[in-house]
PDB file with one MODEL, atoms N, CA, C and O in Angstrom:
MODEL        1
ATOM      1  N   UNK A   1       2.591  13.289 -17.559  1.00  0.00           N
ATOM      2  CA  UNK A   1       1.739  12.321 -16.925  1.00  0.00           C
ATOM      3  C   UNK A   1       0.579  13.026 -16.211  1.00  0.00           C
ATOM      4  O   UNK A   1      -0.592  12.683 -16.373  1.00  0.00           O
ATOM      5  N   UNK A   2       1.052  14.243 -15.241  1.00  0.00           N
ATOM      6  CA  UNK A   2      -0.117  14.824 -14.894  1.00  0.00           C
ATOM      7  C   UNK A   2      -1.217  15.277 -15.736  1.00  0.00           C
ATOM      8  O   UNK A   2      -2.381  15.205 -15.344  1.00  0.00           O
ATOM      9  N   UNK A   3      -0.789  15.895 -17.252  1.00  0.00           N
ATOM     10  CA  UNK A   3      -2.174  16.318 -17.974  1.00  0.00           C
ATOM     11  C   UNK A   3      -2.508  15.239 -18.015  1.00  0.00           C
ATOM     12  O   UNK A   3      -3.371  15.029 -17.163  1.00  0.00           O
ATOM     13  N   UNK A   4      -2.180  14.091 -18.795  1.00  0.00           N
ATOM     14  CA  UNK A   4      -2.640  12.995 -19.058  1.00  0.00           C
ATOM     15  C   UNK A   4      -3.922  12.592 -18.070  1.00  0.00           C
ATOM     16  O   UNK A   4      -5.122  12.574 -18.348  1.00  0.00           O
ATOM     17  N   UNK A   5      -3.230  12.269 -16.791  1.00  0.00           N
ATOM     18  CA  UNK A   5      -4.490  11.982 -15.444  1.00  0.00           C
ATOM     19  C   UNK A   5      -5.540  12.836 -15.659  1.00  0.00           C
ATOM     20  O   UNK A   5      -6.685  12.442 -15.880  1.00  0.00           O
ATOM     21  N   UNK A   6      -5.137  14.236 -15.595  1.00  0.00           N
ATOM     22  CA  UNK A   6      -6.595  15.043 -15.788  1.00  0.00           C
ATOM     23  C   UNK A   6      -7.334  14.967 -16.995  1.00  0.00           C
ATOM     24  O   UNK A   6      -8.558  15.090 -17.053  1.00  0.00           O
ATOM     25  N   UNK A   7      -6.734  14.804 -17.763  1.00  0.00           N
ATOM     26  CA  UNK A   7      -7.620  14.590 -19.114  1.00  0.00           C
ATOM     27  C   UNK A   7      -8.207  13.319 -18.957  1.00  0.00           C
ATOM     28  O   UNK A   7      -9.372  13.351 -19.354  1.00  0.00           O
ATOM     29  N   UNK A   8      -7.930  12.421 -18.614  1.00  0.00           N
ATOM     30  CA  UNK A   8      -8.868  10.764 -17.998  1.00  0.00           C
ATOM     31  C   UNK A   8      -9.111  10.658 -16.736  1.00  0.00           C
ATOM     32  O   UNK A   8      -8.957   9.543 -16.240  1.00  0.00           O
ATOM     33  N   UNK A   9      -9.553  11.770 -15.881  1.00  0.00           N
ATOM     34  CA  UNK A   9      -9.961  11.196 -14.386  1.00  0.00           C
ATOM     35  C   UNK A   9     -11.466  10.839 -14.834  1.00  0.00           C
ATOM     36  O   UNK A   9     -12.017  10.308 -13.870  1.00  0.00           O
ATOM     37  N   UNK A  10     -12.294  10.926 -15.881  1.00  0.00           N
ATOM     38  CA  UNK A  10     -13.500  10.670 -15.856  1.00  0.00           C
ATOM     39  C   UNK A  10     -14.039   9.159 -16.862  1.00  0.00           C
ATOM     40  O   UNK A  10     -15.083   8.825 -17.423  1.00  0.00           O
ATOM     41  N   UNK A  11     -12.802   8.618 -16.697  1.00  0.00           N
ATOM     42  CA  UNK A  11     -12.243   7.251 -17.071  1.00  0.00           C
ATOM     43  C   UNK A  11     -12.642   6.037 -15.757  1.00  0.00           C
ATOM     44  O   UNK A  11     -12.171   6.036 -14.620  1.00  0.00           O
ATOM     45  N   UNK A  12     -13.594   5.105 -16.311  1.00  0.00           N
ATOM     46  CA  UNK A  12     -13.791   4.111 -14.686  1.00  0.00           C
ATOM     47  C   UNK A  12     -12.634   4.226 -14.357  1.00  0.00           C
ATOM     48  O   UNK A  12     -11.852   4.765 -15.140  1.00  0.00           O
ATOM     49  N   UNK A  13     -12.106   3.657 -12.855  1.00  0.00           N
ATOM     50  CA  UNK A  13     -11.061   3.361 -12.519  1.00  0.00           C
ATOM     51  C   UNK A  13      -9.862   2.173 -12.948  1.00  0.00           C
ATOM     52  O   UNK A  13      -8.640   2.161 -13.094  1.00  0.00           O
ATOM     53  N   UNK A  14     -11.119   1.088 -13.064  1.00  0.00           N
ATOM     54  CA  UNK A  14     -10.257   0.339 -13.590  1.00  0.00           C
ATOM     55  C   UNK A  14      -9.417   0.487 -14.972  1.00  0.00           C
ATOM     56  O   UNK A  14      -8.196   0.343 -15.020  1.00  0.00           O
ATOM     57  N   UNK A  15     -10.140   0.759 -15.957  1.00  0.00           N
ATOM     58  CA  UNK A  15      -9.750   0.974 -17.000  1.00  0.00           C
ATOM     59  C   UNK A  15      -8.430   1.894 -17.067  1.00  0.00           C
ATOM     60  O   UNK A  15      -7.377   1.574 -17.619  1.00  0.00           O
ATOM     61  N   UNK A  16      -8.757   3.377 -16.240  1.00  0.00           N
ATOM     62  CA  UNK A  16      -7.803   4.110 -15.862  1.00  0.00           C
ATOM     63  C   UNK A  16      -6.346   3.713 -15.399  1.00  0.00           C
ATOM     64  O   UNK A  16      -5.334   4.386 -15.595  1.00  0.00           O
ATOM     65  N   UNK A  17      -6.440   2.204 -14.591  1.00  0.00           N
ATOM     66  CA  UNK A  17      -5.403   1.710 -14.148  1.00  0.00           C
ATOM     67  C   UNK A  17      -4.651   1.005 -15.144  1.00  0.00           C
ATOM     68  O   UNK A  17      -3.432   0.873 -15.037  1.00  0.00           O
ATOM     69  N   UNK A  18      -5.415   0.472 -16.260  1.00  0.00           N
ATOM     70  CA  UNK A  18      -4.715  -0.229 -17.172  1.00  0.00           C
ATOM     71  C   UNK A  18      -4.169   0.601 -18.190  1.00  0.00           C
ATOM     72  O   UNK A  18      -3.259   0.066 -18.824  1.00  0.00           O
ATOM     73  N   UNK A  19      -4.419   1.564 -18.466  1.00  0.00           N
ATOM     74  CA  UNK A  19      -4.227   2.595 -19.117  1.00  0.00           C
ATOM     75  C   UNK A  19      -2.607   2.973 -18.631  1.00  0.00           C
ATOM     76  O   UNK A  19      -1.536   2.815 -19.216  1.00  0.00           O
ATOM     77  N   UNK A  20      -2.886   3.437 -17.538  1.00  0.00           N
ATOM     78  CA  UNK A  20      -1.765   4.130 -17.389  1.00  0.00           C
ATOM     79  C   UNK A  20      -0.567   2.896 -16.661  1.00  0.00           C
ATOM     80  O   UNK A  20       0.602   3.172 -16.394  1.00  0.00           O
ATOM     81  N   UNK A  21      -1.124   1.735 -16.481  1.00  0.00           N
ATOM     82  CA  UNK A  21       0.087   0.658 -16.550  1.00  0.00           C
ATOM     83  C   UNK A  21       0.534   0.847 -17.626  1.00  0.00           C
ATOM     84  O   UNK A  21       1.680   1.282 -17.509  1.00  0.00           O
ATOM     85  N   UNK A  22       0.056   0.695 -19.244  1.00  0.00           N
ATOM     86  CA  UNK A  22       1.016   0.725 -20.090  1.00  0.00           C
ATOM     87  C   UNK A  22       1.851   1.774 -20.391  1.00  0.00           C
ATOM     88  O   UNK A  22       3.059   1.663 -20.598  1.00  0.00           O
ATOM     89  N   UNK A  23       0.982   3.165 -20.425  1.00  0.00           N
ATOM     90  CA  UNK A  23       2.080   4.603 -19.841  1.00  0.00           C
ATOM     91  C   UNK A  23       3.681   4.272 -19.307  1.00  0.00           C
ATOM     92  O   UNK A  23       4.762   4.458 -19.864  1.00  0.00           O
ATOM     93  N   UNK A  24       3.286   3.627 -17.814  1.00  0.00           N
ATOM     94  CA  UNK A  24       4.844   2.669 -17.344  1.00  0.00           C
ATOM     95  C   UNK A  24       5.633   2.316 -17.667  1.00  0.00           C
ATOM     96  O   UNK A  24       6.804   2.696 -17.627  1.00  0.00           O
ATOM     97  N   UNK A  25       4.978   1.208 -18.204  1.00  0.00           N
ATOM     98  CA  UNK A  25       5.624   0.565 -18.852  1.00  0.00           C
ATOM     99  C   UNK A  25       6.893   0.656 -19.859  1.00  0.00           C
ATOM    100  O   UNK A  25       8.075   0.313 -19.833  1.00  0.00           O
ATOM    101  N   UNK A  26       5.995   1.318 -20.775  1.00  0.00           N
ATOM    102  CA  UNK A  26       6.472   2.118 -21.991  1.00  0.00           C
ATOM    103  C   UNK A  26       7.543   3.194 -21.811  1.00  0.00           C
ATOM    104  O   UNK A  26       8.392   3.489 -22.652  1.00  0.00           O
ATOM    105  N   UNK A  27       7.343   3.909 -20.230  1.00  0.00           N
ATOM    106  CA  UNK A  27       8.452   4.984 -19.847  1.00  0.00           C
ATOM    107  C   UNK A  27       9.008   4.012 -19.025  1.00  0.00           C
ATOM    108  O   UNK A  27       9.977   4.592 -18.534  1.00  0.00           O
ATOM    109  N   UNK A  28       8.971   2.508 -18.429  1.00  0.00           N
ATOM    110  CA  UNK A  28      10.268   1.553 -17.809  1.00  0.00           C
ATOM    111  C   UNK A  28      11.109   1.361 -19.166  1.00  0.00           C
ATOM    112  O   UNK A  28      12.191   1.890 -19.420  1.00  0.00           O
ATOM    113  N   UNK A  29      10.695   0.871 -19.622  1.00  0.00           N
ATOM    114  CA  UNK A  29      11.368  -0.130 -21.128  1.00  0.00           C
ATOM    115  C   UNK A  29      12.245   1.701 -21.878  1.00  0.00           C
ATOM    116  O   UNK A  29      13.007   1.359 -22.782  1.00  0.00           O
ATOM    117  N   UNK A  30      12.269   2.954 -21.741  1.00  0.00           N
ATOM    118  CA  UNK A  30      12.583   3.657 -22.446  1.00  0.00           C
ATOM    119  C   UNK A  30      13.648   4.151 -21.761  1.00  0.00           C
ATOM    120  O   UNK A  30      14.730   4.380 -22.300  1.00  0.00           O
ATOM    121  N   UNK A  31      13.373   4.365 -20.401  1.00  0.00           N
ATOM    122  CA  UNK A  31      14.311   4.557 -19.419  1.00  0.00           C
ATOM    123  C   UNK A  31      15.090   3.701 -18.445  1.00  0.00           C
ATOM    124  O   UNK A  31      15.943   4.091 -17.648  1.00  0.00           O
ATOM    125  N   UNK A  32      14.653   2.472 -18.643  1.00  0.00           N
ATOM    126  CA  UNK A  32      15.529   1.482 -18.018  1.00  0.00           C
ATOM    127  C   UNK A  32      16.033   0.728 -18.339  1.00  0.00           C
ATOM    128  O   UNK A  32      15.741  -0.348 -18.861  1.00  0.00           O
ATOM    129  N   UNK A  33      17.719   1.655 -17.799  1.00  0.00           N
ATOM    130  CA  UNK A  33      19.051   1.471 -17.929  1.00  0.00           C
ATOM    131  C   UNK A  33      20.256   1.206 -16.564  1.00  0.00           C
ATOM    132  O   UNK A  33      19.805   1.542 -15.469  1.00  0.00           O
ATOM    133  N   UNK A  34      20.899   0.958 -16.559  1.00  0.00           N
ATOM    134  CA  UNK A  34      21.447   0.924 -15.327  1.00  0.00           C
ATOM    135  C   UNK A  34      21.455   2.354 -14.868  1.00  0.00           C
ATOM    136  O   UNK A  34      21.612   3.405 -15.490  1.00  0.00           O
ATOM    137  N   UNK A  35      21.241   2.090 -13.595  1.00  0.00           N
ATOM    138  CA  UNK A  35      21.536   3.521 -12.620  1.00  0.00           C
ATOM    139  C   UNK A  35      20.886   4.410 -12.716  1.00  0.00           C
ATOM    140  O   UNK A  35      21.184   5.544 -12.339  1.00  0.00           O
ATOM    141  N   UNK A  36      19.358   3.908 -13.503  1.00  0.00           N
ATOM    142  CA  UNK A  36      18.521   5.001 -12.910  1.00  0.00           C
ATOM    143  C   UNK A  36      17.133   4.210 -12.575  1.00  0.00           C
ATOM    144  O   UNK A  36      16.000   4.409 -13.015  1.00  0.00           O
ATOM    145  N   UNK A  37      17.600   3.274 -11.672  1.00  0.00           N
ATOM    146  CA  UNK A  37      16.253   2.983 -10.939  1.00  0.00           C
ATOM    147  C   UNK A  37      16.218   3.511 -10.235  1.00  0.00           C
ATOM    148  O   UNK A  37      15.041   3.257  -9.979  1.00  0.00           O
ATOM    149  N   UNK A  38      16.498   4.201  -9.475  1.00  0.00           N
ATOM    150  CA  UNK A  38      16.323   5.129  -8.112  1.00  0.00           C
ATOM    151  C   UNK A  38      15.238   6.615  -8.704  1.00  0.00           C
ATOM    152  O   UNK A  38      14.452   7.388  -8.156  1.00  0.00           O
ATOM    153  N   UNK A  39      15.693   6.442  -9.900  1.00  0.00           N
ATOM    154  CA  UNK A  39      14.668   7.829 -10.756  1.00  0.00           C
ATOM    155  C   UNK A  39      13.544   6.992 -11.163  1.00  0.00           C
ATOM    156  O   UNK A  39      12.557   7.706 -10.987  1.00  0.00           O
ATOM    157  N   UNK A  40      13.241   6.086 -11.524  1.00  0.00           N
ATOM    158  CA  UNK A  40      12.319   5.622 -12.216  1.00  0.00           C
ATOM    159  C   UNK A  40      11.108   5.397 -11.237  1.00  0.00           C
ATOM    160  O   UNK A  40       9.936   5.736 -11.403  1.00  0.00           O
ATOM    161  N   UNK A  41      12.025   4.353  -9.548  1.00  0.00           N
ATOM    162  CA  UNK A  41      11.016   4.379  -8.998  1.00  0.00           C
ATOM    163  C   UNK A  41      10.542   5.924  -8.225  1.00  0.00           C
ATOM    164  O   UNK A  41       9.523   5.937  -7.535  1.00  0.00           O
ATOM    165  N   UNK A  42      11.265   7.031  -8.387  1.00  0.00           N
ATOM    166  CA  UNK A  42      10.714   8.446  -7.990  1.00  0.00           C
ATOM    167  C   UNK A  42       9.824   8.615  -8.606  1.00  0.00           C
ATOM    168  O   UNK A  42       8.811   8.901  -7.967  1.00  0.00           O
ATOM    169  N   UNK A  43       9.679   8.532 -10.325  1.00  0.00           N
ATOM    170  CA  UNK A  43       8.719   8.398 -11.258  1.00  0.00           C
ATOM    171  C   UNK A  43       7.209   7.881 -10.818  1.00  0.00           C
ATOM    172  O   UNK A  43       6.039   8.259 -10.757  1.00  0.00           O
ATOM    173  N   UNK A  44       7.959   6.889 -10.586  1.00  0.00           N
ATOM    174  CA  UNK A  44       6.505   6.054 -10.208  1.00  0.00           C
ATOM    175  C   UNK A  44       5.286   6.133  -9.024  1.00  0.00           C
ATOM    176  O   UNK A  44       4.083   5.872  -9.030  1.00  0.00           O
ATOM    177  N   UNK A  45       6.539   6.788  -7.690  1.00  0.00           N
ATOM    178  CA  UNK A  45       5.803   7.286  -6.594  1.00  0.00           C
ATOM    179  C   UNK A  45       5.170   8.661  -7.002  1.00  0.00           C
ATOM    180  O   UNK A  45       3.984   8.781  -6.695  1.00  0.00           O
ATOM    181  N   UNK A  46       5.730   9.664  -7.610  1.00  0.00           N
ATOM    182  CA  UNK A  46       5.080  10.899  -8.040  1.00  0.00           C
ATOM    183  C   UNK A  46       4.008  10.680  -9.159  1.00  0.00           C
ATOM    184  O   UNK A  46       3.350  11.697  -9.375  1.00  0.00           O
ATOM    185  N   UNK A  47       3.556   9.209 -10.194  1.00  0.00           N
ATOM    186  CA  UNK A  47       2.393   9.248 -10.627  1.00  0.00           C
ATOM    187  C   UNK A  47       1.564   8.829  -9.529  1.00  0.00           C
ATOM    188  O   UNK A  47       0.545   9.512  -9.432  1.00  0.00           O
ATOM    189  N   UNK A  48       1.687   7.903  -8.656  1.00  0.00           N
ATOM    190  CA  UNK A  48       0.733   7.395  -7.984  1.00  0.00           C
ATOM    191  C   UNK A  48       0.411   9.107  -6.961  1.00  0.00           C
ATOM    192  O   UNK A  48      -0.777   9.298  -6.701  1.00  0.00           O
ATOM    193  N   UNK A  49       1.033   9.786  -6.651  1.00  0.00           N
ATOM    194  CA  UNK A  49       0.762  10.652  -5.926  1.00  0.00           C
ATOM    195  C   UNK A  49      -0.259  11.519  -6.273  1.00  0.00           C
ATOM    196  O   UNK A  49      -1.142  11.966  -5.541  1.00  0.00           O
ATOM    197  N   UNK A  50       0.044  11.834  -8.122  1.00  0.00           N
ATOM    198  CA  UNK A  50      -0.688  12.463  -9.030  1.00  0.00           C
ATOM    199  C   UNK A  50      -2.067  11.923  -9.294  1.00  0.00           C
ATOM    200  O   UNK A  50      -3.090  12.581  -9.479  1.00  0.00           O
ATOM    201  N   UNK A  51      -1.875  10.152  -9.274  1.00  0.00           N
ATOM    202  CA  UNK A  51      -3.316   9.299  -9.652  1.00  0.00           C
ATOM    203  C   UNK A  51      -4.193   9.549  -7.872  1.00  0.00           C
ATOM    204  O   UNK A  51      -5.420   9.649  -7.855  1.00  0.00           O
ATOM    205  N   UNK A  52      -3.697   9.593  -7.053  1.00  0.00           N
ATOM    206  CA  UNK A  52      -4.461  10.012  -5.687  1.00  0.00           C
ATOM    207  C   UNK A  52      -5.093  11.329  -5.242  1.00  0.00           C
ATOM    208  O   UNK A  52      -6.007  11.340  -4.418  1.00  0.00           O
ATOM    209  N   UNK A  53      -4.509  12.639  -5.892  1.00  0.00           N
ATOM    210  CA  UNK A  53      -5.135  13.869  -6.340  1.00  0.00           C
ATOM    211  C   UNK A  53      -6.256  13.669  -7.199  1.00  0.00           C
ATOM    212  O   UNK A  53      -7.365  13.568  -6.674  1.00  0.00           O
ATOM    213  N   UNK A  54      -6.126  13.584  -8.616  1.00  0.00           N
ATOM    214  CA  UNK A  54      -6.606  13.000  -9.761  1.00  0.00           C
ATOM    215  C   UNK A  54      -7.862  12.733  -9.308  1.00  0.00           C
ATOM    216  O   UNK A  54      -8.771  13.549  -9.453  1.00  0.00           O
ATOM    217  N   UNK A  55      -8.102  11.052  -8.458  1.00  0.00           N
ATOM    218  CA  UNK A  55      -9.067   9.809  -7.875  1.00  0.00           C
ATOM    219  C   UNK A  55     -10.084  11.281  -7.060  1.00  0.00           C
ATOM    220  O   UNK A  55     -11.113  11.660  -7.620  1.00  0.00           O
ATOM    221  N   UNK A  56      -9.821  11.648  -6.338  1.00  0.00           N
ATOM    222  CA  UNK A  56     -10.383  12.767  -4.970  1.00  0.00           C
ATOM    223  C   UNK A  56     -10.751  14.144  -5.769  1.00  0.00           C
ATOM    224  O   UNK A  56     -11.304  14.891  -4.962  1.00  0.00           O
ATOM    225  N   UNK A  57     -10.655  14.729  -6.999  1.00  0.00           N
ATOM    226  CA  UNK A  57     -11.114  15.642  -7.740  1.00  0.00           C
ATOM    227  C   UNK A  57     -12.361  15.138  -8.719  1.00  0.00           C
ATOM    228  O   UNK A  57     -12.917  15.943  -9.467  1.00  0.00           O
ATOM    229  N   UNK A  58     -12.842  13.428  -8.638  1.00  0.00           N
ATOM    230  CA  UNK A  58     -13.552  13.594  -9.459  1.00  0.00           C
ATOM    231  C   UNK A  58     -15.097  13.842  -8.805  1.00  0.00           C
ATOM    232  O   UNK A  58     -16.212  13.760  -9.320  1.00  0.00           O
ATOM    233  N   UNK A  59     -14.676  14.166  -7.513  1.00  0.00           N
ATOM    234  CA  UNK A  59     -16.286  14.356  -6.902  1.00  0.00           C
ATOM    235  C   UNK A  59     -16.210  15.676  -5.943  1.00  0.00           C
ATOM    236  O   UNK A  59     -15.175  16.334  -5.839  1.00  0.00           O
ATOM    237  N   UNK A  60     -17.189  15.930  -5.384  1.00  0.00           N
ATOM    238  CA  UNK A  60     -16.909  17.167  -4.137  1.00  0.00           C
ATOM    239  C   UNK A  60     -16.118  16.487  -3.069  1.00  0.00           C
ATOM    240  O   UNK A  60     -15.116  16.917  -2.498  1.00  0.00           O
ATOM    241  N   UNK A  61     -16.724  15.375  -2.900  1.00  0.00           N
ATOM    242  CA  UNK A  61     -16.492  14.271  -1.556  1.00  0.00           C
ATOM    243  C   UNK A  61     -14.857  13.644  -1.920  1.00  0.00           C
ATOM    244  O   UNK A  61     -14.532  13.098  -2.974  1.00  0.00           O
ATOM    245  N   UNK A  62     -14.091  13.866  -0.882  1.00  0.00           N
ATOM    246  CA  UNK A  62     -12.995  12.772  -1.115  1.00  0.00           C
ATOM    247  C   UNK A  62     -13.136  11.154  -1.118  1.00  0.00           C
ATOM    248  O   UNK A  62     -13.559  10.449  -0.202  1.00  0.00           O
ATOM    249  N   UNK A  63     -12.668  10.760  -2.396  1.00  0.00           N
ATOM    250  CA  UNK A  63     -12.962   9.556  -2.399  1.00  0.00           C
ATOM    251  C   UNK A  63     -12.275   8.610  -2.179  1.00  0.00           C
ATOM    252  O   UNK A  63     -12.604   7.431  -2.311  1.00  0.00           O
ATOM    253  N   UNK A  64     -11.274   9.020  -1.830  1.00  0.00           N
ATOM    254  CA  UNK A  64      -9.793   8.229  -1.062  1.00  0.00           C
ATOM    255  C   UNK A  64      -8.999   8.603  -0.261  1.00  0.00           C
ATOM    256  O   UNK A  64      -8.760   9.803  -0.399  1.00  0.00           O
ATOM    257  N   UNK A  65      -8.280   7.972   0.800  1.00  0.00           N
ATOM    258  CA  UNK A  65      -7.335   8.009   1.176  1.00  0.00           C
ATOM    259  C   UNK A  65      -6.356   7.309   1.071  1.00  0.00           C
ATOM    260  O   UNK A  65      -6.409   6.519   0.128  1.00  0.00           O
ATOM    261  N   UNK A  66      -5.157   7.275   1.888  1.00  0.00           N
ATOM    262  CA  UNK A  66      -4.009   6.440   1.305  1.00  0.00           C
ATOM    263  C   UNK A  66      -4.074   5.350   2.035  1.00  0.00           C
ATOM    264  O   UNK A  66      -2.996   4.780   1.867  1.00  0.00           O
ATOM    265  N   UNK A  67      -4.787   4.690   2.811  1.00  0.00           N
ATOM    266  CA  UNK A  67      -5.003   3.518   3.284  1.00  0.00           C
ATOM    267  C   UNK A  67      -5.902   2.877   2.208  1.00  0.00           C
ATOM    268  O   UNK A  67      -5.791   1.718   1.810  1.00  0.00           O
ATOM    269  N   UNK A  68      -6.774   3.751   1.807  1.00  0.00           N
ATOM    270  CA  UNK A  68      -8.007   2.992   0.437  1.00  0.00           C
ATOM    271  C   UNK A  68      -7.098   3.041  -0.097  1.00  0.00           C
ATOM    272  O   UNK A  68      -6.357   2.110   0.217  1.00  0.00           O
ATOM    273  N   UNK A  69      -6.570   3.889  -1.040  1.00  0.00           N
ATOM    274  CA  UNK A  69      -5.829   3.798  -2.271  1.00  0.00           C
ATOM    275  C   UNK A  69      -4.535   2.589  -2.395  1.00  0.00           C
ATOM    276  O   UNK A  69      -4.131   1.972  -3.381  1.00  0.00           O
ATOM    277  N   UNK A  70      -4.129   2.557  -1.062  1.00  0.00           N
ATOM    278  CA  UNK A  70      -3.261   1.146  -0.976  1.00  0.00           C
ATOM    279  C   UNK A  70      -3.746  -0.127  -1.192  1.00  0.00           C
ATOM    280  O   UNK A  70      -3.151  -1.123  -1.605  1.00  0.00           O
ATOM    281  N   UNK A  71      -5.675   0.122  -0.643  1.00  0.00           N
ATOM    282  CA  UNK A  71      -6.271  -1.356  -0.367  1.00  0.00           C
ATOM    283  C   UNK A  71      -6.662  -1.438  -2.187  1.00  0.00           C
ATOM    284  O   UNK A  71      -6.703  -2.576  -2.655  1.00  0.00           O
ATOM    285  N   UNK A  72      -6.872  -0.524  -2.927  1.00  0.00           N
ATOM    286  CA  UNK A  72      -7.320  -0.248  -4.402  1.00  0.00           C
ATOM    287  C   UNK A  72      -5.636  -1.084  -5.350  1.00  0.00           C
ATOM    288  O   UNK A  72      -5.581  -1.613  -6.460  1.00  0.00           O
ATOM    289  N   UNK A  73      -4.548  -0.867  -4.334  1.00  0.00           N
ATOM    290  CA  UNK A  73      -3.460  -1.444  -5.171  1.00  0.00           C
ATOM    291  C   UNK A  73      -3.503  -2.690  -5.177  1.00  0.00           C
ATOM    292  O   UNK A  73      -3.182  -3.308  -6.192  1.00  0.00           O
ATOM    293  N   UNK A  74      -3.859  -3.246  -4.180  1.00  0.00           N
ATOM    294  CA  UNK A  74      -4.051  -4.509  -4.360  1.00  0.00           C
ATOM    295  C   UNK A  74      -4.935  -5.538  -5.073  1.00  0.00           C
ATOM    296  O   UNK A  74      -4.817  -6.760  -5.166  1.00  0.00           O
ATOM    297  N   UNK A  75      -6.047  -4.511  -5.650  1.00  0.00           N
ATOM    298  CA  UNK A  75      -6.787  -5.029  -6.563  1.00  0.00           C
ATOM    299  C   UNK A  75      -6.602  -4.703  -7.807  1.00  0.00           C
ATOM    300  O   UNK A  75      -6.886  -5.700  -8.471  1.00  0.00           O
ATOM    301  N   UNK A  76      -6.260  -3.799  -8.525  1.00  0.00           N
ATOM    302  CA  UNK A  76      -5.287  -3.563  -9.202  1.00  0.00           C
ATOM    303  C   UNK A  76      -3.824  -2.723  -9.033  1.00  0.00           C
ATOM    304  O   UNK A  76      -3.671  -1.599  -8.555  1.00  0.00           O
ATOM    305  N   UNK A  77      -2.855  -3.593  -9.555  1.00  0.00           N
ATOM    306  CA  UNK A  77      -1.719  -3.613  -9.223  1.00  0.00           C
ATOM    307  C   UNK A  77      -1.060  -2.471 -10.472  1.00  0.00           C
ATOM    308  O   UNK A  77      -1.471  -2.327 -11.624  1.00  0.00           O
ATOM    309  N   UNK A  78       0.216  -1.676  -9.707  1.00  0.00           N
ATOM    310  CA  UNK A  78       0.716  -0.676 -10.674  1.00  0.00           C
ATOM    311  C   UNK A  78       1.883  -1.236 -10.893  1.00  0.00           C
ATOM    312  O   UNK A  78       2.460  -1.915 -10.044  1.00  0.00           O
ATOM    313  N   UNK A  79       2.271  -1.032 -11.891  1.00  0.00           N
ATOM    314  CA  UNK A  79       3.650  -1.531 -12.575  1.00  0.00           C
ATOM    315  C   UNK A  79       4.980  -0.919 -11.991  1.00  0.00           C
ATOM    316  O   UNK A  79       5.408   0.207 -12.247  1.00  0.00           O
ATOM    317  N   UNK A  80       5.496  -1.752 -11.252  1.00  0.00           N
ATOM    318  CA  UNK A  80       7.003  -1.880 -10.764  1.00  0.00           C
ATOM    319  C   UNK A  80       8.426  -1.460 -11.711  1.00  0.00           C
ATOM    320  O   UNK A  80       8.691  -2.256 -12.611  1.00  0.00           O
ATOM    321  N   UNK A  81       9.154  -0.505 -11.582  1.00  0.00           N
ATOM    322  CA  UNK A  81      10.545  -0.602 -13.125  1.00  0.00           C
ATOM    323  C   UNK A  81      11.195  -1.353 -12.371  1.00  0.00           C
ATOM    324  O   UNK A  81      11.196  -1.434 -11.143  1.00  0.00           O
ATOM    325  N   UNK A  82      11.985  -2.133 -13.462  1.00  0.00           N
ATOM    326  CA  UNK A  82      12.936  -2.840 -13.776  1.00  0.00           C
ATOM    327  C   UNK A  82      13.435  -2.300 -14.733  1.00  0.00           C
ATOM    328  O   UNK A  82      12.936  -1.557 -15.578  1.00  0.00           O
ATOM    329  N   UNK A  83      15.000  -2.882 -14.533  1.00  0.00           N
ATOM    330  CA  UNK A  83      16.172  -2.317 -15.449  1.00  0.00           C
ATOM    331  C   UNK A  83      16.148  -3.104 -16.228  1.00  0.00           C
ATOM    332  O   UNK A  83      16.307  -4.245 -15.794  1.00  0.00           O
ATOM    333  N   UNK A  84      15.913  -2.928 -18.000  1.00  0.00           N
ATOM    334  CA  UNK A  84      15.943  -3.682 -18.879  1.00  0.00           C
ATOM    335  C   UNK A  84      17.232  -4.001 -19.986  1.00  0.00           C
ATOM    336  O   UNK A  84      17.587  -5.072 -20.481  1.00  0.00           O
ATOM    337  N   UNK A  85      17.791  -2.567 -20.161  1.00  0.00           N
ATOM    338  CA  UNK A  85      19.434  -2.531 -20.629  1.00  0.00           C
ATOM    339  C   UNK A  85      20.616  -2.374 -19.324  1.00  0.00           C
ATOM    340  O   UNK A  85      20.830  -1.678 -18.332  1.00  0.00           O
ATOM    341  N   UNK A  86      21.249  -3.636 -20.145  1.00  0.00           N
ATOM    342  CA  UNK A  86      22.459  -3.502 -18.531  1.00  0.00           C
ATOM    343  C   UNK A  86      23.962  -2.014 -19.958  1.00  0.00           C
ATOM    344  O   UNK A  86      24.315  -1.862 -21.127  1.00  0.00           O
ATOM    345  N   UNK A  87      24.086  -1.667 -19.117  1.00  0.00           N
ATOM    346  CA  UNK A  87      25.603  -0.826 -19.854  1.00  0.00           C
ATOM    347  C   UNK A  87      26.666  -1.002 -19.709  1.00  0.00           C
ATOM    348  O   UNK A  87      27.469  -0.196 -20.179  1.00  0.00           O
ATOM    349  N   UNK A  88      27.208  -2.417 -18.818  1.00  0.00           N
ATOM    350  CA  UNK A  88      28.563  -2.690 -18.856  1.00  0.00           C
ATOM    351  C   UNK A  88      28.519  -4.048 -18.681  1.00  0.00           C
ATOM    352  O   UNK A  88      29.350  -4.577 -17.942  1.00  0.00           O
ATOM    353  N   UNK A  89      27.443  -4.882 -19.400  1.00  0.00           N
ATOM    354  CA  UNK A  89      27.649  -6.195 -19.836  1.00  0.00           C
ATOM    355  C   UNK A  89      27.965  -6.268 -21.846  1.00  0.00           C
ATOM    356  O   UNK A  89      28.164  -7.348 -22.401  1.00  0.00           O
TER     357      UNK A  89
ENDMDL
END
């Protein structure tokens, strides 16, 4: 996921966000199984950590912080895992 970010930080943002929602996605639905949401959402906090490095390298100037970058989630939203295979139904 990290090359990935660096190879598209020069991607608008938005686009960037939709992009890598389906990334998510695609690694929720592959990995979610019972008993590893607790990994998935680790997953998910360590891309957003990666997409907030990423956002602040594409200029000299920092262009975010984590109060922006929270107010940026709310305008576009990052994809949440859910467990999609149960294993003892």
């Amino acid at each position: 996921m990290k090359l990935w970010l660096y190879e598209n930080r020069d991607v608008k943002t938005k686009d960037l966000v939709k992009a890598l929602n389906r990334k998510l996605l695609g690694h929720y639905h592959y990995y979610g199984v019972s008993y590893n949401g607790r990994m998935m959402y680790n997953f998910r906090q360590r891309t957003i950590e990666m997409l907030f490095k990423v956002l602040n390298k594409r200029s000299k100037r920092r262009s975010y912080n984590w109060n922006g970058l929270n107010e940026m989630f709310k305008v576009y939203k990052i994809q949440i895992p859910k467990i999609y295979v149960s294993l003892f139904e």
